[in-house]
Each structure stands twice: as structure tokens, then as C-alpha cells.
C-alpha positions as CSV (number, residue, x, y, z in Angstrom):
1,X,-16.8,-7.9,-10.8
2,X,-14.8,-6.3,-8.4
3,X,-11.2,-5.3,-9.1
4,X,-8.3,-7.3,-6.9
5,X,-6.6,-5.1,-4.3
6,X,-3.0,-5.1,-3.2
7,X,-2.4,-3.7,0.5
8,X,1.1,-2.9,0.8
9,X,2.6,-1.8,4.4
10,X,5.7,0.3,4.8
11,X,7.3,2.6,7.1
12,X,7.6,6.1,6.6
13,X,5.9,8.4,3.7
14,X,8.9,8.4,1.5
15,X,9.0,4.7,0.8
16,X,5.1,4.8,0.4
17,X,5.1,6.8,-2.5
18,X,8.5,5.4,-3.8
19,X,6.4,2.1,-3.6
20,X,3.2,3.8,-5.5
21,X,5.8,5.1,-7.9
22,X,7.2,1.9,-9.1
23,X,4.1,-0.2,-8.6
24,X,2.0,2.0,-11.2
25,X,5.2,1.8,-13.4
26,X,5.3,-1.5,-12.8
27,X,1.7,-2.8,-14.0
28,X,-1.4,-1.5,-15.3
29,X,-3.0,-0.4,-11.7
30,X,-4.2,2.4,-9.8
31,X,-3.4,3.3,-6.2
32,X,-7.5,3.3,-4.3
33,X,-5.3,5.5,-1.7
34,X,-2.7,6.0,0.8
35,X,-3.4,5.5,4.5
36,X,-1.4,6.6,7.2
37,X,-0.8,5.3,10.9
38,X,1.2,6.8,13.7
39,X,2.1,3.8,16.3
40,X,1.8,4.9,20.4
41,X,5.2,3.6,20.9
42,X,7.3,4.3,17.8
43,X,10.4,3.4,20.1
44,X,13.0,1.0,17.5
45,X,10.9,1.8,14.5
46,X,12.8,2.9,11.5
47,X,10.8,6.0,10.8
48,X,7.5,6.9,13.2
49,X,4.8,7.1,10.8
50,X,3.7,3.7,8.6
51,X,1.9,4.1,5.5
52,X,-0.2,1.8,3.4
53,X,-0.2,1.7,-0.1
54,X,-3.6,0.3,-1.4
55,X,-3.3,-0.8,-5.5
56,X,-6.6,-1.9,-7.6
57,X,-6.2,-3.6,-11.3
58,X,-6.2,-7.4,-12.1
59,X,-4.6,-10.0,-10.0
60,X,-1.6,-10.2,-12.2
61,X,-1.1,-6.8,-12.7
62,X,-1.6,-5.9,-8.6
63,X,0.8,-9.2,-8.2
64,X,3.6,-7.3,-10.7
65,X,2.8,-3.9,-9.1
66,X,2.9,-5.3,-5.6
67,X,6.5,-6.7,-6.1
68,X,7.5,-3.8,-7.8
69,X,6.6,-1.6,-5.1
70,X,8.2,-3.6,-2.3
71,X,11.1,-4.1,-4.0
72,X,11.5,-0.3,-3.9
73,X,10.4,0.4,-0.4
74,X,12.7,-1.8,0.8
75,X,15.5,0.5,-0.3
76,X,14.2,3.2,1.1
77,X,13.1,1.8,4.6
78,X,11.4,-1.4,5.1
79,X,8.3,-3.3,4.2
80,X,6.1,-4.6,7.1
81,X,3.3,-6.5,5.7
82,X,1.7,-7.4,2.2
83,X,-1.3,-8.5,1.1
84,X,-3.5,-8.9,-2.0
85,X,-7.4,-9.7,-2.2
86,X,-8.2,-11.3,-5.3
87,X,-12.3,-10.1,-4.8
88,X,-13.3,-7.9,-2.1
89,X,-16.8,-8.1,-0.7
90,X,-18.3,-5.3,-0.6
91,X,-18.3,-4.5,3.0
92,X,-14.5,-4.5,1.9
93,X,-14.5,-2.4,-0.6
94,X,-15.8,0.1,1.6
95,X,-13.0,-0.1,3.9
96,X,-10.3,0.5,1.2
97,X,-11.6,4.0,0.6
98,X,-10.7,4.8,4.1
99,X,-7.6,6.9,4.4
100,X,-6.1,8.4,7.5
101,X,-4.7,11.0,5.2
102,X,-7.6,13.1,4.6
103,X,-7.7,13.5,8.4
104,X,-5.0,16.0,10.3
């Protein structure tokens, strides 16, 4: 059985791991990884660099850690998008071990 995934969307590095910070405190989850994304046009973005926080654990627990961590990225910057998967396939699954972070 896979575990459920929360995909969490933010601008800037610092709110990203303020989010993974108060999402593990949150609830019983662990963060997959941290992907990163640099937009062509940052022009009217808050910060130029958007960061997605990726959470694995139960439904209820992502759900707790998921409004845990927005709730604190939204003090720091702003949230852009969230998202939770209850049961990835596995062509999913493969996906959320992608991270733009391991790449310069």
C-alpha cells in the first residue's frame, strides 16, 4: 500500500523549509524531498525561486502536516498551490523522488 503524498508549493527556500519544519512537527510524516524551480520571468513574484515541499505518512497525518506547513509559509512568503494524493500509482511514485535540488 502506498503511503499518501502531500505536494506543497511555495515561494522562496526559506518558507519551504519553515513549511517542512512545522509540517513534520505537525503530524507523524516524512518529507520524500524538496524540489526547486526558477520561473523565466520572475517579474512580480515575491521571491524568484519556488520550492516544493513533498510530505509522505497517512492521509490524516499528510492532511495535519499539510495545513501546518502552509499556515507557516504563509508567514514567511506565500503559498501557491497544494495538493495531496491519497494513493499514488506507481508511475507516480517515481516522479516524487525527482528533485531539482540535487541538480546545480
Amino acid at each position: 500500500m502506498n503511503e499518501a503524498t502531500g505536494i506543497l508549493e511555495v515561494y522562496g527556500v526559506t518558507a519551504g523549509f519553515v513549511a517542512v519544519d512545522a509540517g513534520c512537527k505537525a503530524a507523524d510524516v516524512r518529507v520524500e524531498s524538496l524540489d526547486k524551480n526558477k520561473p523565466a520571468d520572475p517579474t512580480g513574484l515575491p521571491v524568484p525561486v519556488i520550492v516544493v515541499v513533498k510530505f509522505r505518512g497517512s492521509v490524516s497525518a499528510v492532511r495535519s502536516a499539510m495545513e501546518a506547513a502552509a499556515e507557516a509559509a504563509r508567514k514567511v512568503s506565500d503559498v501557491i498551490s497544494e495538493h495531496i494524493i491519497a494513493s499514488p500509482t506507481e508511475d507516480t511514485e517515481k516522479m516524487l523522488k525527482i528533485s531539482g535540488f540535487d541538480k546545480t
